[in-house]
PLY file of the C-alpha trace (Angstrom):
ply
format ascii 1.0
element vertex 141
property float x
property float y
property float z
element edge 140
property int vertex1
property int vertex2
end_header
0.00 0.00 0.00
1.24 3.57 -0.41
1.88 6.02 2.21
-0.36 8.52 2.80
1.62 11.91 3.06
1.61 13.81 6.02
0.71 17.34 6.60
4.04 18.32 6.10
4.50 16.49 2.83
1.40 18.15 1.25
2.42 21.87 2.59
5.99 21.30 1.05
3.68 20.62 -2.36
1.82 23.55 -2.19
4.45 25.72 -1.63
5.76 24.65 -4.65
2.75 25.03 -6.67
2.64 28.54 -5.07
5.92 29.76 -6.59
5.34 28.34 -10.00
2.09 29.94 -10.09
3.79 33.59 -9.24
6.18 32.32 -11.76
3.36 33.06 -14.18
1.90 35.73 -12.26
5.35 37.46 -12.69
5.11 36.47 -16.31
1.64 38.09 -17.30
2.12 41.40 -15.14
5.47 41.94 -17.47
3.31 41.82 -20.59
1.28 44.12 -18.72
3.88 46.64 -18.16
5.06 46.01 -21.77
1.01 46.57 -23.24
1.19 49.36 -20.88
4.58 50.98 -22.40
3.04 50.68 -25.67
0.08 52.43 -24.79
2.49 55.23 -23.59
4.93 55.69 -26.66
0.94 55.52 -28.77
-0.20 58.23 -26.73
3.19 60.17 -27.92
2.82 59.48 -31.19
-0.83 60.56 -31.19
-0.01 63.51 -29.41
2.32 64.77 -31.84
0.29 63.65 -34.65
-2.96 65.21 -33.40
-1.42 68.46 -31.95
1.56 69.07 -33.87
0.22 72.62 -35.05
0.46 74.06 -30.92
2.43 77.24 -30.69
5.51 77.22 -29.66
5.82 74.48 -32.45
8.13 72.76 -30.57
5.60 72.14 -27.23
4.04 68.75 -29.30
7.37 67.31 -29.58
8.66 67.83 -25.96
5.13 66.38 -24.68
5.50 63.59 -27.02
8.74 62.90 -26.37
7.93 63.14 -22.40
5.46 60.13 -23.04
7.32 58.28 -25.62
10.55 58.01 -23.01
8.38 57.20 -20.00
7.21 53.92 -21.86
11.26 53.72 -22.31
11.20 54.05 -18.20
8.17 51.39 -18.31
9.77 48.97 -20.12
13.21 49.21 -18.31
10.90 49.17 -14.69
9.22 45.87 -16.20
12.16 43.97 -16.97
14.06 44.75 -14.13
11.92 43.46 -11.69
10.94 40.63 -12.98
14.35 39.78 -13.31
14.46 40.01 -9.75
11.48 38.13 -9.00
13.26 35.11 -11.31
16.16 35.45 -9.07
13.99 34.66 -5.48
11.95 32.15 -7.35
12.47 28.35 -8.30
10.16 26.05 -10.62
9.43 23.25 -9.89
6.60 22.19 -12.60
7.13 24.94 -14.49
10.99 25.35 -17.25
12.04 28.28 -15.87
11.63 31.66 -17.90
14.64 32.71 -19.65
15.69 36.09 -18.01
17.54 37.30 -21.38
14.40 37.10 -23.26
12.75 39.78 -21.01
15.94 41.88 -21.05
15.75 41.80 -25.33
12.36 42.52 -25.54
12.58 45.25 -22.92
15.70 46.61 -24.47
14.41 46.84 -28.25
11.54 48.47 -26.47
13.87 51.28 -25.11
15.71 51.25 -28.45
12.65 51.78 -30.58
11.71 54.72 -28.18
14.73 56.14 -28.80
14.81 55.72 -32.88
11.28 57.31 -32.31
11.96 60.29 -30.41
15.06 60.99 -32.65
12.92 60.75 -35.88
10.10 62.71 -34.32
12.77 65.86 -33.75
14.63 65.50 -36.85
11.42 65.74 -39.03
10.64 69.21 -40.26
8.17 71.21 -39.21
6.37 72.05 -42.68
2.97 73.15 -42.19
0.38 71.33 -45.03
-0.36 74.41 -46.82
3.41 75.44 -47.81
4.08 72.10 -49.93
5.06 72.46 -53.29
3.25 71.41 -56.60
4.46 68.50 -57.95
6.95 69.18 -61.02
6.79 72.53 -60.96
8.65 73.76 -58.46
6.31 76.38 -57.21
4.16 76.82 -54.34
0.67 75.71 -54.34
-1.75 79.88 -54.71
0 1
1 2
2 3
3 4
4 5
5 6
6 7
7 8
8 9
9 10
10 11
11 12
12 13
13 14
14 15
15 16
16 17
17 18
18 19
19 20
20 21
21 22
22 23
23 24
24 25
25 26
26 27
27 28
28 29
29 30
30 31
31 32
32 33
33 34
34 35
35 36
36 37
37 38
38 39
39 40
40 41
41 42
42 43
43 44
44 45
45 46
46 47
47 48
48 49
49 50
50 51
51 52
52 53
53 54
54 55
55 56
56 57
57 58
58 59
59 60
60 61
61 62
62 63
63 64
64 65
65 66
66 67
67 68
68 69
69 70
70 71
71 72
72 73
73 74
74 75
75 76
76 77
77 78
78 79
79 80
80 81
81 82
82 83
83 84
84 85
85 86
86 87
87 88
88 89
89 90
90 91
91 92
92 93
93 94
94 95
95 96
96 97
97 98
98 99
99 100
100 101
101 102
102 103
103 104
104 105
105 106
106 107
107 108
108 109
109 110
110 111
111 112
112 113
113 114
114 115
115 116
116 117
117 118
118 119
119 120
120 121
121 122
122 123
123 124
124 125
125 126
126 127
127 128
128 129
129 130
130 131
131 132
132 133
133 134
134 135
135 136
136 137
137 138
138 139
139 140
């Protein structure tokens, strides 16, 4: 006959159960600080797209820019602490997460932030009505 386990036995078992389940906790709240970066550098964008005619001209880019580098800060915040969390937790039932994976993604979330806010202040400020015709040469009367 088997053993039946003792009270110590089955709270060893759930403890383990309980860190492979923050294991995925940890997991899903770092796509929701990723989602949530996102949502930040699309705010930017939007900002810049929606108000780029504000006066000084250059206000829309320096709010933009604000949110587009705090989803920079959001994705760095993510990926730093779950990287800590994987370093206090071990899997049992679970492979274990691989901790470079959340530093790429977080990184080429930074970087893309970066090759945003770069592109958004080296693009010229031409308002629609001064474009030229096509061909000609001349501006549009």
């Amino acid at each position: 006959m088997t053993e039946k386990p003792t009270s110590e036995d089955l709270a060893i078992k759930r403890t383990r159960l309980a860190e492979d389940r923050n294991i995925m906790a940890m997991e899903r709240t770092f796509a929701g600080w990723i989602r949530t970066s996102f949502a930040a550098i699309g705010i930017g964008i939007a900002f810049r797209a929606l108000f780029g005619e504000l006066d000084p001209p250059w206000l829309a880019k320096v709010i933009a820019t604000a949110f587009i580098l705090a989803g920079a800060a959001l994705a760095f915040s993510a990926q730093r602490q779950t990287v800590r969390t994987l370093e206090r937790l071990h899997p049992h039932l679970l492979e274990r997460p691989s901790t470079p994976n959340f530093r790429l993604l977080a990184y080429a979330v930074m970087l893309g932030c970066v090759v945003v806010v770069g592109g958004l202040w080296a693009m010229d400020d031409v308002p629609a009505t001064t474009t030229q015709r096509v061909g000609t040469g001349t501006s549009p009367e």
